[in-house]
N, C-alpha and C positions, 0 to 999 in steps of 0.2 A: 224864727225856726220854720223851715217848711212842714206839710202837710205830712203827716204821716199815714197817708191812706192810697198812696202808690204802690205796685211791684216795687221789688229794688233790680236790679239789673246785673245779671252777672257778664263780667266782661273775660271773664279765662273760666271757664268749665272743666271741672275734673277728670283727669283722663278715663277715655272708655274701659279700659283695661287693664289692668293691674293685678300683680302677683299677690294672693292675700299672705300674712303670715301670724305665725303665731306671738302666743308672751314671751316665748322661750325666745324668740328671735330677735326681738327688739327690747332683751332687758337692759336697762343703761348701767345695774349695777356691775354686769358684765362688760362694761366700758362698748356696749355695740350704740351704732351712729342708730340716732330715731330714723325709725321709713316714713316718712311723710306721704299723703296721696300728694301727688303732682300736678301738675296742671296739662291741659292738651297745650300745644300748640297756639301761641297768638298774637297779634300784631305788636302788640308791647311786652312781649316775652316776658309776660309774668313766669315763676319758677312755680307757683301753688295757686289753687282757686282764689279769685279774688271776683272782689262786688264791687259798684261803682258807689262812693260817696259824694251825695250835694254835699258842695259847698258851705250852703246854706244853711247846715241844719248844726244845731247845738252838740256839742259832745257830752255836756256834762250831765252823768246819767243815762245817757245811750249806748245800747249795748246789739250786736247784732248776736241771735241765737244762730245755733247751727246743732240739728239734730238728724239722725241717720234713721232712713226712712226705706220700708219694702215698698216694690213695686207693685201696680196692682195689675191684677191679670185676669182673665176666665172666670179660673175657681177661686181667687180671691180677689176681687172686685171694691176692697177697702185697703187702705194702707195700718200698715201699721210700724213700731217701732222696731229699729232691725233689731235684733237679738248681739250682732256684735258690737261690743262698746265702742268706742270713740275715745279719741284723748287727746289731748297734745302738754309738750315740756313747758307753756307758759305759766308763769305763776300769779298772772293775774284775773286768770281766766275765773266764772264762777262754772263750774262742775254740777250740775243733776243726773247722778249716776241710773235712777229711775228712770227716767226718761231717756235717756241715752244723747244728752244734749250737753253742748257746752255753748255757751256764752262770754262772748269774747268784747271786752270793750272799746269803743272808738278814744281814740286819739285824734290830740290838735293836730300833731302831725299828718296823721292819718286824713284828717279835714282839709289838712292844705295840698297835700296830695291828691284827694279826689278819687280814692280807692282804700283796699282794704284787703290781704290776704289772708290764706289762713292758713297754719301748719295743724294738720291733721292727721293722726297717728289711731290706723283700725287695726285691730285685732283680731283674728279669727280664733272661734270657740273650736274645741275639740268636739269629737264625739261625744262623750260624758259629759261635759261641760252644757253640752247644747241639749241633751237628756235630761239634766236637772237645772235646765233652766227656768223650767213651765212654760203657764201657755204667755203667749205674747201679745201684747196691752195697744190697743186700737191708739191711734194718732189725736192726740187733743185730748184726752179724757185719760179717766184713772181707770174706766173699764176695759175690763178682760173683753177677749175679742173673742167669737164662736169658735169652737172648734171646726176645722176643716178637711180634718182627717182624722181616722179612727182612732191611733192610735199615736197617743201626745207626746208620746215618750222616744219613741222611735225617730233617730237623729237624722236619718235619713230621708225617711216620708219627711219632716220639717223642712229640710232643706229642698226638697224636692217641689212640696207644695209651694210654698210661700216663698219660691225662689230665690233663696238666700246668697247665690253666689251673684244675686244681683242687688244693688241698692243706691239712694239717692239722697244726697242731702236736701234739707230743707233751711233755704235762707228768710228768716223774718228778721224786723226790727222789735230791740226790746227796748224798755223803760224801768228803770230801776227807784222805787220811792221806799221811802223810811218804812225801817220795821218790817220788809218784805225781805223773804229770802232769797227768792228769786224773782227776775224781771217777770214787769207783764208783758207781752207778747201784742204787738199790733198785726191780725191775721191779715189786715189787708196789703201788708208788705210782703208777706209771704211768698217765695220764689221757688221752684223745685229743680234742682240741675237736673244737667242728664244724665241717663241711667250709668252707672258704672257695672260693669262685668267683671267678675274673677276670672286670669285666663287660666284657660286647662290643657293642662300637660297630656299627652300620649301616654298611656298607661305603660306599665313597664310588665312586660313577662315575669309572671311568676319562676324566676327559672331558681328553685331549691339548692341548684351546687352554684351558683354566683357571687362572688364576694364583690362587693358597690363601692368606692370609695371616689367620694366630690369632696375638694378637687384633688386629681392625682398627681400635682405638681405645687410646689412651695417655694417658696425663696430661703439662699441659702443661711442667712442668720434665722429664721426659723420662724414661729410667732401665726404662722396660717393657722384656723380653724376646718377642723376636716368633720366631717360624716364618714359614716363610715358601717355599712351595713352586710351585717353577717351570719346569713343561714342557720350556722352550725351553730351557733352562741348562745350557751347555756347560763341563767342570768344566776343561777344556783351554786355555779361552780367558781372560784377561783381564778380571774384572768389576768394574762400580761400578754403587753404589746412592745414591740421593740423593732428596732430596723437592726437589720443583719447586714454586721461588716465583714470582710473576707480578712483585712487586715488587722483584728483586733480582735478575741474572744468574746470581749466583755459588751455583757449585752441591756444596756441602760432601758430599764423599764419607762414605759409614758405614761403616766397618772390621765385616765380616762375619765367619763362619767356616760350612764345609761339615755340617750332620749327615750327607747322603747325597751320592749324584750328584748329585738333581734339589731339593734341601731344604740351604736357609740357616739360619742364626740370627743372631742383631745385639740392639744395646742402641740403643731410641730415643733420641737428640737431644735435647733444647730445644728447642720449636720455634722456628721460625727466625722467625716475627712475632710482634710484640709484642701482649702481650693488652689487648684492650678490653671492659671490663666484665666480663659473668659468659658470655660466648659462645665458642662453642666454634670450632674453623678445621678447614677439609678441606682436606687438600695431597692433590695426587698424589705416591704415593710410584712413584718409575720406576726399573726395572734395566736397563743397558745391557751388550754384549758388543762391542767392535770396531766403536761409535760406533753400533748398530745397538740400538733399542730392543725389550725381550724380554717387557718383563715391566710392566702399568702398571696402578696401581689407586689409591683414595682411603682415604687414613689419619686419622683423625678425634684431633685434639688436642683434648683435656678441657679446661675451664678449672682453675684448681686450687681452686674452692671446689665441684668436682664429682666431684673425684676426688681423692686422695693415697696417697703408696707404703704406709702403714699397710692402707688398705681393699684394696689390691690384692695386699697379702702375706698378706690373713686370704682373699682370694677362690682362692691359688693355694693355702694352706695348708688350707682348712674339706675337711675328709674328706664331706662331702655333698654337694661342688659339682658339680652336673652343666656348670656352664658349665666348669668343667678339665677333665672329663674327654673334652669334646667338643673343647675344645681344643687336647690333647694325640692327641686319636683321630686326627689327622696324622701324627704323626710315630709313631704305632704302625703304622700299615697300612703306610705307606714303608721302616721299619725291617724291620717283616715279608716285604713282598713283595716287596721289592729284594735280602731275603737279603745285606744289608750288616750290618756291625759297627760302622763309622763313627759316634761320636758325636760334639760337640761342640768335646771337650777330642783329640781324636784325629786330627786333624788341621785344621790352621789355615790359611788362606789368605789373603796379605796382596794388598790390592787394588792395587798399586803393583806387582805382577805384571807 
């Protein structure tokens, strides 16, 4: 078995950039695909961060850590451990939720490969979430790190100081012996990728009569997940949503549920006319409160030789999609600047209210 007192080597680095998202976005119970971080660009088209493995070194027992780490900067000149967790769907992973690490173990396969990727799934804390998180625990130790701003609670000055829309994994090797719960850690393999950044959307105008709805187009057996953000939307009152047909009275309610105050989510319909040919139909889709209409805009149904749930699960899933990320840029700014926790699965609202 070779030495364990090298770097390890990362041969695909985490891409620079990345849309963060929340719990609400990537819950599987919700049948939504994991967001993995991806890998930049590289010569063996890895698809996720991957490390180089010798050969030569024994599996059995060996485990590489991976823990998510701040950067260090000016005013804080130490790292520490990031505040957003980490995770991934494997189930053989060992998990230190403390520490914000998971440990992943080497395989034969993996030995004879000569490498080593990782699916890894971050989640970004809310505002509240990141309020009561406390203070944040220095790298390698179980001590609390100094404060570096006045005031600890303040979701904002955290993120601001300790620049949280930045961060970097740290690759060590571990060794797993009897009766331990977790690996021990050889520092001298220790590797730190490079920095990864949150990217940032263009703020969107406050504009108070605006009704927001991502995306404004669906296919026409139905099944899109929409956003859908509305000014006027009283969380007190009574709501039903429905598309308006010209040829039918009848007006089929859509079972919603709350992200925010002012922000729905829903699962498109069928549309409700029958298709003709390869053309597409514009409904108005209308929300009402106490018979009073709040909210009115045009929903554009795909034909289905223009669209299908396959091309629209590769558009929400491609790690380069600018059109996700613009589309999801909703419900980040309202999650932020509402300073709510509220997601999806977190509270529900039945429209027969």
């Amino acid at each position: 078995m070779a030495q364990l007192n090298i770097p390890l080597r990362i041969i695909a680095q985490p891409k620079a950039l990345y849309r963060e998202r929340y719990s609400c976005e990537i819950d599987q119970s919700r049948k939504q695909s994991p967001r993995f971080i991806r890998a930049e660009t590289n010569p063996s088209r890895l698809e996720y961060p991957t490390i180089e493995i010798p050969q030569q070194w024994d599996s059995q027992g060996l485990y590489i850590r991976v823990t998510l780490v701040t950067v260090c900067s000016k005013e804080v000149p130490v790292r520490y451990i990031h505040p957003y967790p980490i995770d991934t769907t494997q189930s053989n992973v060992i998990k230190d939720v403390k520490r914000n690490t998971l440990y992943f173990p080497i395989s034969k396969q993996e030995l004879n490969d000569g490498c080593k990727s990782f699916c890894i799934i971050r989640k970004k804390l809310t505002q509240v979430e990141l309020k009561n998180y406390g203070q944040l625990s220095l790298l390698n130790t179980d001590e609390i790190g100094l404060l570096h701003i006045d005031d600890s609670r303040d979701p904002r000055k955290i993120i601001d100081i300790y620049q949280l829309k930045k961060s970097q994994f740290l690759f060590s090797v571990a060794e797993l012996c009897d009766n331990d719960l977790f690996p021990g850690t050889y520092d001298e393999t220790s590797v730190y990728s490079e920095i990864m950044t949150a990217n940032t959307t263009t703020p969107i105008k406050n504009d108070e009569s605006k009704v927001r709805c991502v995306p404004q187009k669906g296919c026409w057996q139905g099944g899109d997940d929409i956003l859908m953000v509305i000014p006027k939307l009283d969380k007190r009152k009574a709501c039903h949503i429905y598309f308006e047909c010209s040829s039918s009275n009848t007006k089929s309610q859509i079972p919603f549920e709350f992200v925010d105050m002012k922000t729905i989510a829903f699962t498109t319909p069928p549309c409700p006319i029958q298709a003709i040919g390869n053309q597409n139909i514009e409904l108005p889709l209308v929300v009402s409160q106490k018979g009073e209409e709040i909210a009115r805009l045009n929903f554009v149904y795909e034909s289905s030789d223009r669209c299908s749930n396959d091309d629209m699960n590769f558009l929400f899933d491609s790690p380069d999609s600018s059109t996700t990320d613009e589309q999801y840029s909703l419900l980040d700014m309202f999650l932020d600047d509402t300073d709510t926790s509220m997601c999806a699965d977190d509270l529900q609202y039945d429209v027969n209210y």
